[in-house]
C-alpha positions as CSV (number, residue, x, y, z in Angstrom):
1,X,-10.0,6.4,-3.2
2,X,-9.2,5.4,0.2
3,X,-5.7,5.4,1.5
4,X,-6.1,3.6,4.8
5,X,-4.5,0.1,4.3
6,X,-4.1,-1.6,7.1
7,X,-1.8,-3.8,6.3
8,X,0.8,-1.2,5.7
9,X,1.2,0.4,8.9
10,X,4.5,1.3,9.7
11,X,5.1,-0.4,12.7
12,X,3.3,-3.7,11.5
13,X,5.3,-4.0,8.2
14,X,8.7,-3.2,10.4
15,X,7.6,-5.9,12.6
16,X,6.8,-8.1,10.0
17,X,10.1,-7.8,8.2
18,X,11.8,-8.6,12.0
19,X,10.3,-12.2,11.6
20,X,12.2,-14.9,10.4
21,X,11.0,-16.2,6.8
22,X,9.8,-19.7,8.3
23,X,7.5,-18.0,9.9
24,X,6.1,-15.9,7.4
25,X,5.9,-18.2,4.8
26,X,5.9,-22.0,3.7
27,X,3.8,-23.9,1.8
28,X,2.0,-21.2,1.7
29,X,1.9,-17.4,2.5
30,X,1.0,-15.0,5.2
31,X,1.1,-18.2,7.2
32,X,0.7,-15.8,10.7
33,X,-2.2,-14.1,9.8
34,X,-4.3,-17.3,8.4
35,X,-3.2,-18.7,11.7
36,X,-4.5,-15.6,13.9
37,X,-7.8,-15.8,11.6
38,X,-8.4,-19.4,11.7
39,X,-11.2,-18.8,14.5
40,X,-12.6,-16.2,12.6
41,X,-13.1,-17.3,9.2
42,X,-13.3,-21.0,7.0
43,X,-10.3,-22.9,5.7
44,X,-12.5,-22.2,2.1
45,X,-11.2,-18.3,2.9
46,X,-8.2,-18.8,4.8
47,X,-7.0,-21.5,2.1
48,X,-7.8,-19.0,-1.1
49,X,-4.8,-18.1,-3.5
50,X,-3.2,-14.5,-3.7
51,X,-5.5,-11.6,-5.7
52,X,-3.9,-8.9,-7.4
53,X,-5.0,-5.6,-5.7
54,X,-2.6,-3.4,-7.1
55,X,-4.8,-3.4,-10.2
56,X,-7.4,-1.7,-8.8
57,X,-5.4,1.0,-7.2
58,X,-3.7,2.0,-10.2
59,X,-7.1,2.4,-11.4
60,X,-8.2,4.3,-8.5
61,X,-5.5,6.3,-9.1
62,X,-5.8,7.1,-12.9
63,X,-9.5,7.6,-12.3
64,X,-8.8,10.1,-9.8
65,X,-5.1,11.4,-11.2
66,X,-6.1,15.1,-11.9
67,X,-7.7,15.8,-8.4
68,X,-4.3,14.5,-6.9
69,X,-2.2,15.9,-8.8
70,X,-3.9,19.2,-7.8
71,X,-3.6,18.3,-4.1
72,X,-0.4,17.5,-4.3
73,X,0.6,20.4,-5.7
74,X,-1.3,22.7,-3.9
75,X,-0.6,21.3,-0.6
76,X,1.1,22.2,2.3
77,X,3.5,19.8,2.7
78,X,4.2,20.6,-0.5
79,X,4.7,23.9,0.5
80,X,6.3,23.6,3.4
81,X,9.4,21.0,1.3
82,X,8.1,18.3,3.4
83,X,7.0,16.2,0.6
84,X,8.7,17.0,-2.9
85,X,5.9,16.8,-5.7
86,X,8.7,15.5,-8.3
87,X,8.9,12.6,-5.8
88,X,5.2,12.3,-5.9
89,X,5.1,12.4,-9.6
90,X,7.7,9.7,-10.3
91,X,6.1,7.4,-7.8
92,X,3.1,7.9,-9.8
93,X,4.9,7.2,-12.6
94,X,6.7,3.6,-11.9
95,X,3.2,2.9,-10.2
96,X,1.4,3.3,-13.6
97,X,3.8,1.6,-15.2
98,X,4.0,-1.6,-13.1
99,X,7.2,-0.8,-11.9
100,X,6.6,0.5,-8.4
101,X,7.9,-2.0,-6.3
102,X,7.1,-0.4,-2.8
103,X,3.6,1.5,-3.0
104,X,3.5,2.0,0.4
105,X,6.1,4.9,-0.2
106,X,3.6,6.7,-2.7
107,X,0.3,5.7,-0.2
108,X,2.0,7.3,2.7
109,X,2.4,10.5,0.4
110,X,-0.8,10.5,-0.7
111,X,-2.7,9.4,3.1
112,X,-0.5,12.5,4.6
113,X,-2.1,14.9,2.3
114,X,-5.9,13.6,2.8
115,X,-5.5,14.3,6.2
């Protein structure tokens, strides 16, 4: 699984959420970043409707569940009361349930223990 989503750093989301909503969306979404791609890539791609992703992490996840649960709880944050791994484990939870509404909390966990 990789945990580097680039769309979810920190300082990008916060930025992001600073905008005012005409200029995230309209018609359509993401309308800023189809704009700052439009020289990089066809209206055919910059025109595409929204694809579930989350699908596939959850899968990553499950497929990979027992070797981060055993991270998790052997790891130093962990250890250290950093990160709590009850936290962890109810994030996983909602996740595999569909009712995680912010993954980005449970990705950060997960990212800070992979490094």
């Amino acid at each position: 699984m990789d945990a580097r989503h680039p769309f979810l750093d920190y300082d990008l989301v916060n930025f992001c959420f600073s905008l005012p909503g005409n200029m995230k969306r309209n018609e359509t979404t993401k309308v800023i970043l189809r704009k700052a791609f439009s020289n990089y890539f066809s209206q055919h791609h910059l025109g595409r409707g929204k694809s579930d992703h989350s699908t596939q992490i959850v899968h990553d996840i499950n497929k990979k569940q027992e070797k981060l649960n055993l991270l998790m709880k052997h790891s130093r944050l962990v250890e250290l009361g950093i990160v709590e791994y009850r936290q962890y484990q109810k994030l996983l939870g909602y996740l595999q349930y569909g009712t995680l509404e912010k993954p980005f909390e449970l990705m950060k966990i997960i990212e800070c223990n992979l490094i």
